[in-house]
C-alpha positions as CSV (number, residue, x, y, z in Angstrom):
1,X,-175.1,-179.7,3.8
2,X,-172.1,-180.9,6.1
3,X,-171.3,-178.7,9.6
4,X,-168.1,-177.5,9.7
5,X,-166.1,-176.6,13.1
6,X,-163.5,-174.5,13.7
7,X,-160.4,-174.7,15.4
8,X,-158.9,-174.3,19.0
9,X,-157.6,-170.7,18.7
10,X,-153.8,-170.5,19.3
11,X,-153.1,-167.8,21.9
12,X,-151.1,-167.4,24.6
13,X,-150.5,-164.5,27.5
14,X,-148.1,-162.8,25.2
15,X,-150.4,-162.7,22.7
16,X,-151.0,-158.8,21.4
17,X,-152.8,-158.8,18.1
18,X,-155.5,-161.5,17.5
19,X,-156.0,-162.8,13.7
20,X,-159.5,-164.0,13.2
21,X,-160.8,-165.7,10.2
22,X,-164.0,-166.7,9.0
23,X,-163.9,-170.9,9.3
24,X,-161.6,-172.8,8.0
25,X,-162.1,-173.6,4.5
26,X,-162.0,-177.3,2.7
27,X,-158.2,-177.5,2.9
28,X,-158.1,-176.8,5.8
29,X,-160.2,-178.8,7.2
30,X,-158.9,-182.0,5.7
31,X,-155.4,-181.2,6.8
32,X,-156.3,-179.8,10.0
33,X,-155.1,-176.9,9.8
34,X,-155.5,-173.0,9.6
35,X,-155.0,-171.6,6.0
36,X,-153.4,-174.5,4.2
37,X,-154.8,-174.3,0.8
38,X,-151.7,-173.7,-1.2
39,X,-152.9,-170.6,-2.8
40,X,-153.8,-168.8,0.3
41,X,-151.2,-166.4,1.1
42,X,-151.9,-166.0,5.2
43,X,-148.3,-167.6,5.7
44,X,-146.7,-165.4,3.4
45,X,-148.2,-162.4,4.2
46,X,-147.7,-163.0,8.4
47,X,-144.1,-164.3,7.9
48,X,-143.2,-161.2,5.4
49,X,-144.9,-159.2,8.5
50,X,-142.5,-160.7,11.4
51,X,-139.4,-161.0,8.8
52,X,-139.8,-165.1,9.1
53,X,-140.0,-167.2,6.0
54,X,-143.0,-169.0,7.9
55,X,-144.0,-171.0,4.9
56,X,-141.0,-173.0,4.6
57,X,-141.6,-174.3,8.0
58,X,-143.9,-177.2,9.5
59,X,-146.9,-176.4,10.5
60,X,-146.4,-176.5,14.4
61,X,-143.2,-174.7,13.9
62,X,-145.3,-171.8,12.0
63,X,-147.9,-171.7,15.0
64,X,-145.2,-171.7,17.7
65,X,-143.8,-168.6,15.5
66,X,-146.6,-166.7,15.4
67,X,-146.6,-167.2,19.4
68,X,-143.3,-165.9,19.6
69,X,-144.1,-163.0,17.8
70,X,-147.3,-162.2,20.0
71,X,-149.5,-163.2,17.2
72,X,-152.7,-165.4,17.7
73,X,-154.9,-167.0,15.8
74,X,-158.7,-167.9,15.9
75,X,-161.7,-167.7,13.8
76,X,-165.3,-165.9,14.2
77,X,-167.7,-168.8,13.3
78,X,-167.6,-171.6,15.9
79,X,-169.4,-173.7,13.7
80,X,-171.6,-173.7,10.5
81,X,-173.6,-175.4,7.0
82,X,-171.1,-175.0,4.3
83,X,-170.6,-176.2,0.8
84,X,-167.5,-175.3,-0.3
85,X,-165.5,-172.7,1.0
86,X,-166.6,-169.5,0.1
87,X,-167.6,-167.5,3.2
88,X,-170.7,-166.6,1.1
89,X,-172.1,-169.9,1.6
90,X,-172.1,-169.9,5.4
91,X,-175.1,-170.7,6.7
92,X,-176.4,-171.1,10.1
93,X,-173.5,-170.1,11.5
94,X,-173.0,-170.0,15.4
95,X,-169.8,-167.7,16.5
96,X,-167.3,-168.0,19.0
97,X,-167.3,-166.7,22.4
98,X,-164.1,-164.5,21.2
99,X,-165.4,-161.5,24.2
100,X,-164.2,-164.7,26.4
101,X,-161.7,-165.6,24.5
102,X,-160.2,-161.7,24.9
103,X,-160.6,-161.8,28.1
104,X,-157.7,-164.2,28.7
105,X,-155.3,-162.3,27.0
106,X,-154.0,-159.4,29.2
107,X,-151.7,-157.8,26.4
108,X,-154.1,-157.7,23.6
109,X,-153.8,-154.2,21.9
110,X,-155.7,-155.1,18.6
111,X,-157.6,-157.7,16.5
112,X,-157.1,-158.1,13.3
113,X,-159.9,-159.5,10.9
114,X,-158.8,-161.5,8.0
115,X,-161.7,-160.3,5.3
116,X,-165.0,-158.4,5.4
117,X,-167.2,-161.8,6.6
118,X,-164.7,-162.1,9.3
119,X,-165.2,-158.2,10.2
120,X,-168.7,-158.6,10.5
121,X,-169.3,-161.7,11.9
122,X,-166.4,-160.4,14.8
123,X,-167.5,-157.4,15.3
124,X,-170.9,-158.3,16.3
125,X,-169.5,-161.2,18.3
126,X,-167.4,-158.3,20.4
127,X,-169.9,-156.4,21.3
128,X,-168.7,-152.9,23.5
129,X,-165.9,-155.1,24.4
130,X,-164.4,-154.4,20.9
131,X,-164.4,-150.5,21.7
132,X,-161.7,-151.7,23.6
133,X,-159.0,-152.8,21.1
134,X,-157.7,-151.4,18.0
135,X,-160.1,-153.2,15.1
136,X,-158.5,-153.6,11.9
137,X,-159.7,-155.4,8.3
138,X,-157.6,-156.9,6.2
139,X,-157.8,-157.7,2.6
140,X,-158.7,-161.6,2.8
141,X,-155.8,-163.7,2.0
142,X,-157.8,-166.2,0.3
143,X,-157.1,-167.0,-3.2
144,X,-160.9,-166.1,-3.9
145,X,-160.0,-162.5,-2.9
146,X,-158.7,-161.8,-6.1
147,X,-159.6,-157.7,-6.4
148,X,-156.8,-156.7,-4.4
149,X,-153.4,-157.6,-5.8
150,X,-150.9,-159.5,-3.2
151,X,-148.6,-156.5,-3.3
152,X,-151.8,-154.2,-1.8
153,X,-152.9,-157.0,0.5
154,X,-149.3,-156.7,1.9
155,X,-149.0,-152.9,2.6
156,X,-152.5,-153.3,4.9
157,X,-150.9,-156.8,6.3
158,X,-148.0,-154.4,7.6
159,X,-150.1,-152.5,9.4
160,X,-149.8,-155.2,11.9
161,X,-146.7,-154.4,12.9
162,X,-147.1,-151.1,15.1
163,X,-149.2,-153.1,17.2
164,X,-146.6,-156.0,17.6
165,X,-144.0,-154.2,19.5
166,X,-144.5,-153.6,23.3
């Protein structure tokens, strides 16, 4: 069973809500970059959030978007054994510092957790210093999510959007 690494988060001292996924899935990982399996909807659902048609653009025209926007991106698990790219096959799973991580970002009013291994793997991660922020789970925008219609994911997705503004 292969380790797989996540990425560098992309933050900056704008940044107000935090995204954090699980680890970067297969796709990902080959093309190097967060969410680009095709079928995930994380692009679609973000850009329909800021009113920007984010997956029409390149990738570091995307990221740089997101920025703009005060949106940044990270994931819980630092590193892991996977096979595949279901979260339920994490194993041995170290997480990322994200209480450091939060700590460099003076304008963060909430973090957003993109699925219920994300959720728990974060919120554990955060410790006390999560009482701090406004903690929200989203339906997974991973194609394997499939209990939750797009049209449902996107009413929670929106919920982003109070905390955006500021």
């Amino acid at each position: 069973m292969s380790l797989k690494r996540c990425f560098a988060p992309v933050v900056d001292a704008h940044t107000r809500v935090l995204i954090l996924g699980s680890l970067p899935g297969e796709a990902s990982l080959a093309h190097q970059q967060y969410y680009a399996h095709k079928q995930n909807r994380f692009w679609h659902l973000v850009g329909e959030v800021i009113g920007e048609d984010l997956p029409a653009m390149g990738y570091d025209t995307r990221l740089q978007t997101l920025l703009e926007h005060r949106i940044g991106l990270w994931d819980v698990v630092a590193e892991a054994q996977r096979i595949g790219s279901l979260d339920s096959r994490i194993r041995n799973h170290a997480s990322n510092d994200l209480v450091a991580l939060v700590e460099t970002l003076p304008k963060l009013v909430a973090i957003a957790f993109n699925g219920g291994t994300a959720e728990k793997i974060g919120v554990r991660a955060l410790g006390e210093k999560g009482d701090r922020y406004r903690l929200i789970r989203l339906p997974s925008s991973s194609p394997a999510y499939a209990a939750v219609s797009y049209q449902e994911k996107s009413v929670d997705w929106h919920r982003l959007r109070e905390y955006l503004a500021g």
